[in-house]
N, C-alpha and C positions, 0 to 999 in steps of 0.2 A: 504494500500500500504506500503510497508518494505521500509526503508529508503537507499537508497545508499550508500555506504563507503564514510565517512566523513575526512577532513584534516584541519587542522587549519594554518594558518600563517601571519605573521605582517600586519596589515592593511599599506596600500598605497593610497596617495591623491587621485588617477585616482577611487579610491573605492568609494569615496563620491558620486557623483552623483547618482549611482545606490543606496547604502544604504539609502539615502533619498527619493529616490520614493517610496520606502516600505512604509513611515506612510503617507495614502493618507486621515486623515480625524485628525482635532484637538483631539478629546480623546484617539485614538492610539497613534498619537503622545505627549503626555504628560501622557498618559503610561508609553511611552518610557523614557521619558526627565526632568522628573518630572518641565520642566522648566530653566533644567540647560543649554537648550544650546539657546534658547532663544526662541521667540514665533513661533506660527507656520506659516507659513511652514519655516524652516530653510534654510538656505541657506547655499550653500559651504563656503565659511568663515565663517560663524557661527560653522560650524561642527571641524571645523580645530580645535577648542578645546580637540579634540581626542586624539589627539596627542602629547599632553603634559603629557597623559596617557599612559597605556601599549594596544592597541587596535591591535585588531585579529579579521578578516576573516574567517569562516569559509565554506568551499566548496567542490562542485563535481565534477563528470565527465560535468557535464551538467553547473557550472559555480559559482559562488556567491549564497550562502544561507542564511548566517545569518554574524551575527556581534557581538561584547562584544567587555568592556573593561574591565582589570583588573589595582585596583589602592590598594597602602596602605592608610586605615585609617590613619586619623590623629592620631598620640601619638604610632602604635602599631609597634610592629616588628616583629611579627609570624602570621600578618591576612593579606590576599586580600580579596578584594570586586568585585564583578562583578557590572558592570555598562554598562547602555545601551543595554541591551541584547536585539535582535530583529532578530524575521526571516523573510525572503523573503514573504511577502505579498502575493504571487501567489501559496505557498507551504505549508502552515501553516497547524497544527492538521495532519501533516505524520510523526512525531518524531524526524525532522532534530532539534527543540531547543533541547529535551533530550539529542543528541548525540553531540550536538554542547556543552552542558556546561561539558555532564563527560569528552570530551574532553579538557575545563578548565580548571575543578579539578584534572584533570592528570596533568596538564602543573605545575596549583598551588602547587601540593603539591609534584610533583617528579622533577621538574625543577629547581620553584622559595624556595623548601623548608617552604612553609607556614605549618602551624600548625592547621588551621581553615581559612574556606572562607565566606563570607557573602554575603550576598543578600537580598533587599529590593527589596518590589511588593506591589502594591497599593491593597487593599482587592477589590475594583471594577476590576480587574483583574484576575477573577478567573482560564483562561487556563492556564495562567504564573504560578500562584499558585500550581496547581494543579499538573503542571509540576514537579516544584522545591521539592514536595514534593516528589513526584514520584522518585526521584532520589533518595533522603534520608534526604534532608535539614529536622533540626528541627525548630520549630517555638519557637522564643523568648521569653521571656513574656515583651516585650517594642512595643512599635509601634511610629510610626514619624505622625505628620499630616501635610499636604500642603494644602496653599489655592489654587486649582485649578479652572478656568472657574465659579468662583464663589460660588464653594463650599467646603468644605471640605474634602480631602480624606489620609484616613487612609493607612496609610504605615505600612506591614508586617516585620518584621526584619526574616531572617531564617538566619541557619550556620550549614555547615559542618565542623564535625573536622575529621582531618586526621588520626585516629585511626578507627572513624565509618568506613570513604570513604574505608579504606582497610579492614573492613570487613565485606563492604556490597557483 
């Protein structure tokens, strides 16, 4: 199925509710959350963390799709980070994340003037992976690890720099 024409715009309180019914099980949601927003299931005040972010909605004719944040690293002045990225639960594997992050990388690198964007994905997470590569992310040679649900999980580091992004 071909994705619909996609839009992005500032995420709004009244958004939370629906973005949290997307992770309906703990290891989606700490996919998602690596943890940072607190334990599962989150709650609307727990989420409100967002907000202290740059967070975007992304959506159709048909309504709310997906979600990101973009944040600067700490120490940098020509990197954003995607964080949180997550699609609508009922729609996933039809290309709306593809569309939803080059829509990011537009916003990152022709709006906010970034230089390079990053993103971290747990190696147990391979459609996110797989995604990010698809677009053009390189893979780092660093990795993060989390103690998650009692185990350990490996965090991918990837980046796009904005010389590739323009000529992919």
């Amino acid at each position: 199925m071909k994705t619909k024409m996609l839009g992005i715009r500032p995420y709004k309180a009244e958004d939370a509710k629906e973005i949290i019914s997307w992770c309906k099980d703990e290891t989606t949601f700490y996919r998602w959350t690596a943890g940072k927003l607190g334990g599962f299931p989150v709650t609307e005040s727990e989420f409100k963390f967002v907000e202290t972010l740059m967070p975007f909605v992304a959506f159709n004719e048909n309504g709310t799709v997906g979600f990101f944040t973009l944040r600067k690293p700490d120490g940098t002045k020509d990197e954003l980070r995607f964080g949180f990225v997550i699609v609508n639960s009922d729609i996933r594997k039809k290309g709306y994340g593809k569309e939803m992050i080059r829509l990011g990388l537009k916003y990152a690198f022709e709006l906010y003037g970034a230089e390079k964007v990053s993103i971290g994905v747990f190696e147990n997470n391979l459609p996110a992976y797989h995604c990010y590569k698809s677009i053009g992310f390189s893979e780092l040679d660093f990795t993060d690890k989390y103690s998650v649900l009692g185990e350990e999980w490996v965090c991918i580091e990837l980046m796009m720099e904005k010389e590739r992004w323009f000529n992919l």
